[in-house]
C-alpha positions in Angstrom: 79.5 108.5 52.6 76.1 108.7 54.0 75.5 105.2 52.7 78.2 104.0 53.9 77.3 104.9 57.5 73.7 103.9 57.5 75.4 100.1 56.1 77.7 100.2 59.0 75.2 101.3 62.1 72.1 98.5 60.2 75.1 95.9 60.3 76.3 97.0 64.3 72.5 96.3 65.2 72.3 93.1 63.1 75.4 92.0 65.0 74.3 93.1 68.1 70.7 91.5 67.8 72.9 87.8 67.0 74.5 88.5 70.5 71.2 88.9 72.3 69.8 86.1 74.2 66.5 84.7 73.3 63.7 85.6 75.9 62.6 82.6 77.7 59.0 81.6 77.8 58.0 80.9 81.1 55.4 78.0 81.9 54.1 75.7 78.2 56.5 75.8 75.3 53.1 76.8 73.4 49.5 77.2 74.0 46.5 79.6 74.0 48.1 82.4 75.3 51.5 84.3 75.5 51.8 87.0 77.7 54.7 89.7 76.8 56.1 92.4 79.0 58.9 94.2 79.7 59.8 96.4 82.3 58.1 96.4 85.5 55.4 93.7 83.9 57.6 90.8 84.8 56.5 90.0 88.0 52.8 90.6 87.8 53.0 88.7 84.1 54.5 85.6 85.8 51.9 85.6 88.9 48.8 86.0 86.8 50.0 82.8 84.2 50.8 81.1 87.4 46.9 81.8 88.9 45.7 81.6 84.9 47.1 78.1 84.4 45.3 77.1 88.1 42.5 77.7 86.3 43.3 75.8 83.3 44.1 78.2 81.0 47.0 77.5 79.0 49.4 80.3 78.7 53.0 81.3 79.5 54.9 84.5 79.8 58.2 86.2 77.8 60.0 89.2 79.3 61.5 91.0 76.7 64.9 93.0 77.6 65.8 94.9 74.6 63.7 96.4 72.0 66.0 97.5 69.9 67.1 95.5 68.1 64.8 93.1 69.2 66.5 89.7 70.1 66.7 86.8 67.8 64.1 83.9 68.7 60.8 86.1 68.7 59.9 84.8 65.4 60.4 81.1 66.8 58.3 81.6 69.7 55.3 83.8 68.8 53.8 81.4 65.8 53.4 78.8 68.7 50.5 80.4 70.7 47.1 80.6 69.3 46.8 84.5 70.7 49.7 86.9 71.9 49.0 89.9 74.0 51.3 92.5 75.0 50.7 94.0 78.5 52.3 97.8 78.8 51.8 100.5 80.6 51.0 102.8 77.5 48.0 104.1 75.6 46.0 101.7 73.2 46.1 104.9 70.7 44.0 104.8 68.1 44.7 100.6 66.8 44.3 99.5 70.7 47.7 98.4 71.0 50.8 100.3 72.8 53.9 100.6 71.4 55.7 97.7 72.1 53.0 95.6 70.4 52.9 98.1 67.5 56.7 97.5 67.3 56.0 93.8 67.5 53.2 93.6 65.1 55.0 95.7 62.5 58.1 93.3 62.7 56.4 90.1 62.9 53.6 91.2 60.8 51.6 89.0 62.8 47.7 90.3 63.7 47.3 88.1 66.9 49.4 90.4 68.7 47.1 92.6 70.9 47.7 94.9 73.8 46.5 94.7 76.8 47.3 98.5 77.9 47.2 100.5 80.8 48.1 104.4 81.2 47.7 105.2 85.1 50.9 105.8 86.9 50.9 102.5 89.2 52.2 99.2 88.4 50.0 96.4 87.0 48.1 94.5 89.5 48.0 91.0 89.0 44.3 91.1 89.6 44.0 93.8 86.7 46.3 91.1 84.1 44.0 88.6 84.7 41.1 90.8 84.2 42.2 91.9 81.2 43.3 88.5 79.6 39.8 86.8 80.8 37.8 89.5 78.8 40.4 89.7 75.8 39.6 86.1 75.4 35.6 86.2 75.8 36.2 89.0 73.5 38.1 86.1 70.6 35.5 83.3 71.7 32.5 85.5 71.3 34.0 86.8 67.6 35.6 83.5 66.6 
């Protein structure tokens, strides 16, 4: 019986997961950079790609809606950006990646997700994103 049930609640989420739109990158269809969010993120995400790509950078944003399941598409989208960082508001812990990356990397098992964290209690500043992603990617040049 209990085998049963965990079959029919894996196959509700599986069907559920089909039903879910695939997020939609916004700016190049691939690139450098991807830029993932959810929650409040979306705004700030989509102004800092906007003043990134001004300065030639070339990176895009996704807005994911639903964690879990995660939508179907991810594993379409992610392979074509050279880096992918996730930018939460939650603790790097002890890997230096929230939990939304964690969840991400552990699906995907794909290392060139990294977070781009942040646990005060105010919303990202665009200013603060672009920080971050300027010195996440001095960080790759410097290592690469």
């Amino acid at each position: 019986n209990h085998i049963a049930m965990t079959k029919k609640r894996r196959n509700k989420l599986k069907t559920l997961a089909d039903t879910l739109p695939t997020p939609e990158v916004c700016g190049e269809d691939s690139g450098d950079v991807l830029l993932v969010g959810w929650g409040s993120t979306k705004g700030p995400l989509l102004e800092a790609v906007e003043q990134l790509s001004n300065e030639g950078y070339t990176l895009s944003s996704l807005h994911i809606k639903h964690i879990n399941p995660l939508p179907t598409g991810l594993e379409d989208i992610l392979p074509r950006f050279k880096s992918v960082y996730i930018v939460e508001m939650n603790d790097g812990g002890v890997y230096g990646y929230g939990q939304l990356a964690g969840v991400l990397r552990a699906r995907y098992a794909d290392s060139r997700i990294k977070g781009i964290n942040k646990t005060a209690a105010r919303r990202w500043k665009v200013s603060e994103i672009i920080e971050r992603v300027e010195a996440r990617r001095a960080e790759e040049t410097a290592t690469a």
